[in-house]
C-alpha positions in Angstrom: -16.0 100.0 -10.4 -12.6 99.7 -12.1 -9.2 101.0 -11.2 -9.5 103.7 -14.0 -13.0 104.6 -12.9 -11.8 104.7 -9.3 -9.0 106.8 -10.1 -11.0 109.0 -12.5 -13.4 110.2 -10.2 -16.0 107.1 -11.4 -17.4 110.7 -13.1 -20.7 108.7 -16.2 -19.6 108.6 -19.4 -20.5 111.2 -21.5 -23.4 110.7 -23.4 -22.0 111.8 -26.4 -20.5 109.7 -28.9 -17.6 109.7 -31.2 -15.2 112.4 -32.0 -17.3 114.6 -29.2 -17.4 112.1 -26.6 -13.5 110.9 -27.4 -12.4 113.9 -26.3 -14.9 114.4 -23.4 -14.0 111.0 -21.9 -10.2 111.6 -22.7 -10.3 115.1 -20.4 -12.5 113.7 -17.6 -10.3 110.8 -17.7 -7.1 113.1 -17.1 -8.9 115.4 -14.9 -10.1 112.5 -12.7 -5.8 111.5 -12.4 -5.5 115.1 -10.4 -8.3 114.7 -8.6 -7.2 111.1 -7.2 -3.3 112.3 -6.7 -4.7 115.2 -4.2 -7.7 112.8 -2.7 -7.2 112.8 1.1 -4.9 115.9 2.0 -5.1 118.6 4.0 -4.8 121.9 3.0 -1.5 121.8 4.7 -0.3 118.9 2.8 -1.4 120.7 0.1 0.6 123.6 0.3 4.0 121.9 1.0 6.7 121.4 -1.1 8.2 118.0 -1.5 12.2 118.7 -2.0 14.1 119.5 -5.1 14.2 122.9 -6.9 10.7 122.3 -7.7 8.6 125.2 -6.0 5.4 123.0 -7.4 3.0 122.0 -4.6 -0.3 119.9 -4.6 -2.5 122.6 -4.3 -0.7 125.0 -6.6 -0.8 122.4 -9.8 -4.6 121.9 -8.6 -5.4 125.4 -9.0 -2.9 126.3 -12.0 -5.1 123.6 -14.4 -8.4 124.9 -13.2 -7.1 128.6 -13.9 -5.7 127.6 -17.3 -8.7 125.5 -17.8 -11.1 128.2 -17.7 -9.1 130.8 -19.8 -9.2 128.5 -22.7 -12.5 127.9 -22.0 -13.2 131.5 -22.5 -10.5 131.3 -25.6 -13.3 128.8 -27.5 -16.4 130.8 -26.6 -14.9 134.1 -27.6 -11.4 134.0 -28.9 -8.2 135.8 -27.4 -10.2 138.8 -26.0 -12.6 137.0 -23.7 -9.7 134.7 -22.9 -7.4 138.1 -21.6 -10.4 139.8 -19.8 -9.6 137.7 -17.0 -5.9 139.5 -15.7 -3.7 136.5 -15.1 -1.4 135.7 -12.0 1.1 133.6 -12.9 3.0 133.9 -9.7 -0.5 133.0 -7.4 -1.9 130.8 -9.8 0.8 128.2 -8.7 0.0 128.7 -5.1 -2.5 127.4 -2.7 -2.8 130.7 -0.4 -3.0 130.7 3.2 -6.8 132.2 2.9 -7.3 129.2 0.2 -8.4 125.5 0.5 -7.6 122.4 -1.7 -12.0 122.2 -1.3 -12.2 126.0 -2.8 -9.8 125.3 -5.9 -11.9 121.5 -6.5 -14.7 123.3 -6.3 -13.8 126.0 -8.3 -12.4 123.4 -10.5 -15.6 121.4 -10.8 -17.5 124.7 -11.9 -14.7 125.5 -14.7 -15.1 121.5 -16.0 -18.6 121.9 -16.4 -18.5 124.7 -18.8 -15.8 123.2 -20.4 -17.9 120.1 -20.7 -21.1 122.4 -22.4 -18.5 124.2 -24.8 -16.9 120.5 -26.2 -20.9 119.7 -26.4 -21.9 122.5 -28.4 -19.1 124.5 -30.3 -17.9 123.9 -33.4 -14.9 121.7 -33.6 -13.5 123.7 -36.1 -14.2 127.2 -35.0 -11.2 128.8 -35.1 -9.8 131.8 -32.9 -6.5 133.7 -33.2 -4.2 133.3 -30.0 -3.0 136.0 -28.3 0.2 137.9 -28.8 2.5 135.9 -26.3 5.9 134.9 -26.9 5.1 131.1 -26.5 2.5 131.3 -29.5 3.3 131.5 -33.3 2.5 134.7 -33.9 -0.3 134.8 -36.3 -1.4 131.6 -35.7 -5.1 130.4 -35.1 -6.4 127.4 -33.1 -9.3 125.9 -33.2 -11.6 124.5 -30.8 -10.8 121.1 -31.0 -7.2 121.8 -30.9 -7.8 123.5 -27.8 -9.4 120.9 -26.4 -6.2 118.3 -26.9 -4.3 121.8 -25.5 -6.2 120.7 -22.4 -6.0 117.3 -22.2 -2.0 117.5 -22.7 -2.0 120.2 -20.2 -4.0 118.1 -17.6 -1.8 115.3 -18.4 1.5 116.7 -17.9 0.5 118.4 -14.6 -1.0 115.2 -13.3 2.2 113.4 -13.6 3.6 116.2 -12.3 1.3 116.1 -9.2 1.7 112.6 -8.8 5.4 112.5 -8.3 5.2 115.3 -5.5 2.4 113.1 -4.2 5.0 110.6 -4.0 7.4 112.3 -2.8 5.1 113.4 0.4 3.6 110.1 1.1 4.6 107.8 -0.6 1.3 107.4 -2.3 0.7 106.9 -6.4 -2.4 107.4 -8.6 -1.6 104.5 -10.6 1.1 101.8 -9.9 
């Protein structure tokens, strides 16, 4: 096993091939960063905060990518209103609760990437939805599946590195480096 399959979970490579499988491997890939940065925590390690103005913590970012994960999931397979049937807590969705464990939210996680996983499989790339009225979209403005999809992987990304430096910043421990 490489460092990148190490770090990534060593999660198979998806069976499907180009475009498909790109963007698969690409997500895994990036979801496999967050799973490494948290690997070996406790649940109290996951709920601290690691300095700074930052109210991020391990846990938090953990559970914030598998909530937003999951809602754009929903977005593909039904557009805006499927994503918004699910109420969403901003505030709690950044926060590992005391009644909460780091296991709970990777599990949780786990379930949301595999019906991500089944909707890159089987969708069409360029379904298109329009987004919901929110003051961070264009209103009027359609995305389509596969933009969604690079939504995700940009999303993942950013919070990995975010989760990495307050991995850092507890430890002293890095995914990569």
């Amino acid at each position: 096993m490489n460092l990148i399959q190490e770090r990534t979970g060593g999660q198979p490579d998806s069976p499907l091939t180009g475009e498909r499988g790109d963007l698969l491997k690409t997500l895994r890939q990036h979801r496999g960063f967050l799973r490494y940065t948290v690997r070996g925590i406790t649940d109290e390690q996951a709920r601290m905060r690691t300095g700074g103005a930052s109210q991020l913590t391990l846990g938090g970012l953990v559970k914030h990518v598998a909530h937003t994960e999951a809602g754009w999931a929903r977005f593909m397979a039904g557009g805006a209103e499927l994503m918004e049937s699910v109420p969403a807590d901003w505030e709690g969705e950044f926060q590992l609760k005391a009644d909460e464990t780091l296991a709970g939210v990777l599990a949780f996680y786990d379930e949301v990437a595999a019906r991500t996983d089944e909707l890159i499989a089987t969708l069409d790339l360029d379904a298109e939805h329009p987004l919901p009225v929110a003051p961070w979209f264009e209103a009027g403005a359609s995305w389509s599946v596969r933009r969604v999809v690079l939504h995700l992987v940009a999303e993942t990304s950013q919070h990995s590195g975010h989760a990495d430096i307050i991995r850092e910043g507890l430890d002293g421990q890095k995914t990569m480096g």
